[in-house]
C-alpha positions as CSV (number, residue, x, y, z in Angstrom):
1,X,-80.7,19.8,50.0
2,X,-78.6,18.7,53.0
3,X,-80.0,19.9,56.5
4,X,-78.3,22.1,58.6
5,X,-75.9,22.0,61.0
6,X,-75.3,24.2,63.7
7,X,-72.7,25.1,66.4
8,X,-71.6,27.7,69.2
9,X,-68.4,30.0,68.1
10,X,-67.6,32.7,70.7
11,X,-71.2,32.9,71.7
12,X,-72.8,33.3,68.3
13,X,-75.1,30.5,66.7
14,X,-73.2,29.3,63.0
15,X,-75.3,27.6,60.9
16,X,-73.1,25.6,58.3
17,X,-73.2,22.6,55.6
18,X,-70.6,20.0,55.8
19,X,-71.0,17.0,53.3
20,X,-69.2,14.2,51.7
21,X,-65.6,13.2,52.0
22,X,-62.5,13.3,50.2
23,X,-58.9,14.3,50.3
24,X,-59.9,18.1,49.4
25,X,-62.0,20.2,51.6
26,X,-63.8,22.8,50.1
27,X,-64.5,26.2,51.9
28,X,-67.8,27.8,50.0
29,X,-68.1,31.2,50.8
30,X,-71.6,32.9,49.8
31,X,-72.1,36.7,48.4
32,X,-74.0,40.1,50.3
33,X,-77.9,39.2,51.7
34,X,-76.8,35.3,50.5
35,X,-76.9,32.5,52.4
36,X,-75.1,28.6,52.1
37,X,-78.2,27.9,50.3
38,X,-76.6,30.2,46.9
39,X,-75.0,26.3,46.4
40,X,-77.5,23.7,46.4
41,X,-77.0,23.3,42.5
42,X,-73.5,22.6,43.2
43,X,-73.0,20.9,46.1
44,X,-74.8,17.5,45.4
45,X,-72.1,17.2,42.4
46,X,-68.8,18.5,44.2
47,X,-69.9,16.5,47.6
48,X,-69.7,12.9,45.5
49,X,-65.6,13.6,45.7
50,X,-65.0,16.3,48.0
51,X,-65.5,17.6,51.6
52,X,-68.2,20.7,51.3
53,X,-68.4,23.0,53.8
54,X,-70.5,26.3,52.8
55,X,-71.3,28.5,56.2
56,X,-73.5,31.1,56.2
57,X,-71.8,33.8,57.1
58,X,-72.4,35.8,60.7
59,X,-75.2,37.7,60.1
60,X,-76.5,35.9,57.2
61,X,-79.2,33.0,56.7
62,X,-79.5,31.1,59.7
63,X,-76.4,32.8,61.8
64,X,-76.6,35.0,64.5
65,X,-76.8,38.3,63.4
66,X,-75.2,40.8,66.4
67,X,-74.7,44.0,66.2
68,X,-70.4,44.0,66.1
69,X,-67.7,44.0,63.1
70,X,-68.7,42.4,59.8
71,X,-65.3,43.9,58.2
72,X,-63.5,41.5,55.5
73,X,-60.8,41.1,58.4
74,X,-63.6,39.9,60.9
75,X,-65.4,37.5,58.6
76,X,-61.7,35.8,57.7
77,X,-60.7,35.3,61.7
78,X,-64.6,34.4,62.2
79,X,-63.5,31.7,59.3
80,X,-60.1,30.6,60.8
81,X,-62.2,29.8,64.0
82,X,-64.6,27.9,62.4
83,X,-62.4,26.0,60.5
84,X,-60.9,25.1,63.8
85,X,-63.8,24.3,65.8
86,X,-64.4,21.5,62.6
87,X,-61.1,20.3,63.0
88,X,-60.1,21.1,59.3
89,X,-56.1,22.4,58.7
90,X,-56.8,23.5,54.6
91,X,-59.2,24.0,52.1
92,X,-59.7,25.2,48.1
93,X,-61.4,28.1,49.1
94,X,-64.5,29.4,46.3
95,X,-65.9,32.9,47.1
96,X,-68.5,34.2,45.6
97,X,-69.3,38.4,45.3
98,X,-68.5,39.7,49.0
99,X,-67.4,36.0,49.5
100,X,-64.7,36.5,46.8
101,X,-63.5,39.5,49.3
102,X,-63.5,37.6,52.5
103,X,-61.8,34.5,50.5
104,X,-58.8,37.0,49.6
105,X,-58.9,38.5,53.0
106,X,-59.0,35.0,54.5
107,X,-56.3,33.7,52.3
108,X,-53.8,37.2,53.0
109,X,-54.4,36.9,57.0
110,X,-54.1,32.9,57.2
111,X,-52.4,31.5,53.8
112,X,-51.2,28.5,55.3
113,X,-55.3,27.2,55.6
114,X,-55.3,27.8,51.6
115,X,-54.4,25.4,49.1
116,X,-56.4,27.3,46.3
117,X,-58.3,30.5,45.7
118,X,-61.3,30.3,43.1
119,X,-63.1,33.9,42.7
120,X,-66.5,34.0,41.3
121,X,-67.9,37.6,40.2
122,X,-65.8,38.4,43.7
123,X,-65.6,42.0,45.0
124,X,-62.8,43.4,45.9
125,X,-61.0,44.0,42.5
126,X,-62.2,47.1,41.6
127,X,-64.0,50.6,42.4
128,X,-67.4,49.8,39.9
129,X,-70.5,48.1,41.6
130,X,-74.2,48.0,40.7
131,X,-76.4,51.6,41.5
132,X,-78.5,49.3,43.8
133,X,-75.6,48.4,46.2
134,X,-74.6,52.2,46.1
135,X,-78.0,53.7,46.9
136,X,-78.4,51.2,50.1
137,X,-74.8,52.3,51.2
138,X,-76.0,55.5,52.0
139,X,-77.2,57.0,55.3
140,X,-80.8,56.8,55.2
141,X,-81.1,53.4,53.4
142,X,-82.0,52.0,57.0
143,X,-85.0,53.8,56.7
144,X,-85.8,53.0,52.9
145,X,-85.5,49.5,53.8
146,X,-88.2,48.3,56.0
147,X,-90.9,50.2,53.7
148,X,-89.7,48.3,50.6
149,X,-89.7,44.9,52.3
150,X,-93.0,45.4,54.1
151,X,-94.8,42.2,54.5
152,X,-97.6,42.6,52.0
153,X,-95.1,43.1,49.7
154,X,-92.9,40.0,49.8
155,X,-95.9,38.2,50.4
156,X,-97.2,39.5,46.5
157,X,-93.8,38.9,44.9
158,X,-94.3,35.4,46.4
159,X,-97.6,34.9,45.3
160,X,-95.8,36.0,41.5
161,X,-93.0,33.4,41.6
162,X,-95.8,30.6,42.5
163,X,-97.5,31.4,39.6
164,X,-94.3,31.5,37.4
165,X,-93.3,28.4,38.9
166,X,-96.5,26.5,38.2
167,X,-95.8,28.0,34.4
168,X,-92.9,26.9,34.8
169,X,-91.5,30.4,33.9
170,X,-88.1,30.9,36.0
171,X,-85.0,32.5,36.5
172,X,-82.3,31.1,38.3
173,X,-80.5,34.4,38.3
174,X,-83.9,36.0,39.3
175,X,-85.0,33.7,42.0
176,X,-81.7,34.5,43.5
177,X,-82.0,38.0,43.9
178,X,-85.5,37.6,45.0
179,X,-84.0,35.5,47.8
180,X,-81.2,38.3,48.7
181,X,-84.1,41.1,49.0
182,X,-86.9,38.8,50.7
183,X,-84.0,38.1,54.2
184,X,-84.0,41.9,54.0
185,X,-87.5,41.6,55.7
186,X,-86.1,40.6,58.6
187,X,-85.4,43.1,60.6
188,X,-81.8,41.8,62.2
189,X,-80.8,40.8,58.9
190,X,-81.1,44.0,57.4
191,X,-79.0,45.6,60.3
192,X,-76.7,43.6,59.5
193,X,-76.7,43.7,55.8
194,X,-76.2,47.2,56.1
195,X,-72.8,47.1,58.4
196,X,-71.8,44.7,55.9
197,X,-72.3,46.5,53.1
198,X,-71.2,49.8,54.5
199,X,-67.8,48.3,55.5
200,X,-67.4,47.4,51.9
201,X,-69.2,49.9,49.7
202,X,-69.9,53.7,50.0
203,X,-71.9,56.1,47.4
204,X,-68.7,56.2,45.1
205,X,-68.1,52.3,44.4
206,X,-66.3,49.4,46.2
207,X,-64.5,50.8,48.6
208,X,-62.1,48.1,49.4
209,X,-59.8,46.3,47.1
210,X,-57.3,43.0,47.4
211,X,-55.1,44.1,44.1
212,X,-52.4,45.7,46.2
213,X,-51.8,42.3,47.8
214,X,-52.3,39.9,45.3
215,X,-48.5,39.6,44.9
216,X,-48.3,38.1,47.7
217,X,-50.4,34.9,46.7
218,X,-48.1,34.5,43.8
219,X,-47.9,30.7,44.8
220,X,-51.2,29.9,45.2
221,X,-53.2,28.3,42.5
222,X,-55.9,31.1,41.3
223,X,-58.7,30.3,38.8
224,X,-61.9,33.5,38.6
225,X,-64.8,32.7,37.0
226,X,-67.0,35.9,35.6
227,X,-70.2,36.0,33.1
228,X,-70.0,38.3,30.5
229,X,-73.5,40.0,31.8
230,X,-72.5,40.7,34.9
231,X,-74.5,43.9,36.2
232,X,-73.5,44.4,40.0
233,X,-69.8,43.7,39.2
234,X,-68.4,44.1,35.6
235,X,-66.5,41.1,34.1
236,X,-63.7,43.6,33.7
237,X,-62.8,43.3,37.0
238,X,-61.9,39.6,36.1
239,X,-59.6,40.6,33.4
240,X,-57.7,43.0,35.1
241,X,-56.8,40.4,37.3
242,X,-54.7,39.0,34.6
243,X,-51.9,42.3,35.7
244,X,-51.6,41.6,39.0
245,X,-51.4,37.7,39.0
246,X,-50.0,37.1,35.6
247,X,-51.1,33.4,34.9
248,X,-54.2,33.2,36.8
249,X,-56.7,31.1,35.4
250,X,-59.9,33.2,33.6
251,X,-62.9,31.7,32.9
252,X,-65.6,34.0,31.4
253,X,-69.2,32.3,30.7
254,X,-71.3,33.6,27.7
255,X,-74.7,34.7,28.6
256,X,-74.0,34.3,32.2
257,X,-75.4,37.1,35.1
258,X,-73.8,37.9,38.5
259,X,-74.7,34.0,39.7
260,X,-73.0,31.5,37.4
261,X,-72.9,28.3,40.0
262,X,-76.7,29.3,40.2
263,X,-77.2,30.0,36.5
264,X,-74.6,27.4,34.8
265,X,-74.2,25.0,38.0
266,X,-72.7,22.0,35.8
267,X,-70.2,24.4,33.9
268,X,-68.6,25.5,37.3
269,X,-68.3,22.4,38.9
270,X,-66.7,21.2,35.8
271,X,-64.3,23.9,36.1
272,X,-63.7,23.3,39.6
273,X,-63.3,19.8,39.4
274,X,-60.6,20.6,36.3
275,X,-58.7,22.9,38.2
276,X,-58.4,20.9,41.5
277,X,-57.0,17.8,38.6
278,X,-54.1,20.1,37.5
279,X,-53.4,21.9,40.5
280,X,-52.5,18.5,42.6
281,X,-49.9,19.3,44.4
282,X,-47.8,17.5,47.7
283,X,-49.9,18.7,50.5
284,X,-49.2,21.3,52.5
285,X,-51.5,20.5,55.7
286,X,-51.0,22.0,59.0
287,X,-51.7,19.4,61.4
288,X,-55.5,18.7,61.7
289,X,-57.1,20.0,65.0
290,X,-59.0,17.8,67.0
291,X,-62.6,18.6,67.2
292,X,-63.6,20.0,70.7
């Protein structure tokens, strides 16, 4: 996997990818307790023709983590600077889970960035979510947290996957969420896990949603890919969709979980690379910003 990169925005370290080259930038955008690392089955693929650039997100992976707003309207402005700072005017941006919900947000606050939208098992499009996300939500989580992330305890489920791994006994969609609740040992990164999740979730559901503006993207290319065994957000979500953007592309993936560019990396590139072909369209560009 490709190192690394950091810079300063507004005081705060981002840690970023940014590889290949291409006419088409692409803006990856990871899911809750996730990190740019969510695309390392994808990125060697997409980077052979496009631009990839996958930040982890301000307070996620490598990023600073401060104690301030991690709101969906905060992440997309965080975005718009970033995008700045790398001197890039548009982008197809793919959002994953919580990044499908700063992607909208992103795309309804700055639409002239966006050349496409591509939601993958994105939040934002309904009230259901996963009992897990709904229990940590609650006040008192942030003391149930640091006993079930305890060191001897991630250091055991460790220990486990070695031994799976030398079996050769694996889950893709597994070792993901083992990597979402192993950050959550740290304890800045549970902090601010928590205000993101709490700015987005409550003890009732999703408590933010994007369908009320969706009109207003009527222009913009949309494709959402889903797997039918979603658990922490139903595929249903997907096909409601279809009622608010009327010719949106749908893509639902047999077998799939929560994770499909983790669990079915060659399918999703396919797609992407499919819908990028017949969405070709004259640019629309802003003028590119130097890089300071």
């Amino acid at each position: 996997m490709t190192d690394l990169r950091y810079l300063d925005l507004h005081g705060d370290r981002v840690a970023y990818l940014d590889v290949g080259a291409g006419d088409e930038t692409l803006l990856l955008l990871h899911g809750m307790a996730g990190s740019s690392d969510t695309w390392r089955s994808v990125i060697p693929q997409l980077s052979k023709r496009y631009r990839v650039i996958a930040p982890d997100l301000l307070g996620h992976g490598q990023s600073a983590k401060p104690r301030g707003d991690y709101s969906l309207g905060a992440f997309a402005a965080w975005l718009r600077d970033l995008l700045d700072e790398l001197g890039v005017a548009s982008v197809t941006i793919v959002g994953q889970s919580l990044g499908g919900g700063v992607a909208m947000q992103f795309v309804y606050q700055h639409p002239d960035y966006c050349r496409r939208l591509v939601l993958i098992s994105s939040g934002g499009l309904g009230q259901d979510v996963g009992w897990t996300l709904r229990l940590l939500s609650a006040p008192g989580s942030e003391l149930l947290l640091p006993v079930i992330t305890l060191p001897p305890l991630i250091r055991a489920g460790e220990k486990l996957r070695s031994w799976f791994s030398a079996a050769n006994v694996g889950s893709p969609r597994g070792a993901e969420m083992w990597s979402a609740y192993s950050s959550l040992a740290d304890s800045q990164t549970r902090q601010a896990f928590l205000r993101t999740l709490r700015s987005v979730v409550d003890y009732r559901g999703q408590a933010v949603s994007a369908l009320n503006k969706l009109h207003l993207t009527s222009e913009l290319p949309l494709m959402v890919i889903w797997g039918n065994r979603d658990r922490i957000i139903p595929v249903d979500h997907g096909f409601a969709l279809d009622q608010h953007r009327p010719g949106c592309r749908i893509e639902v993936l047999d077998g799939v979980g929560h994770f499909p560019h983790v669990e079915t990396p060659d399918v999703v590139v396919d797609l992407l690379d499919d819908f990028i072909a017949i969405t070709e369209q004259p640019s629309r560009r802003r003028p590119e910003t130097p890089i300071s």
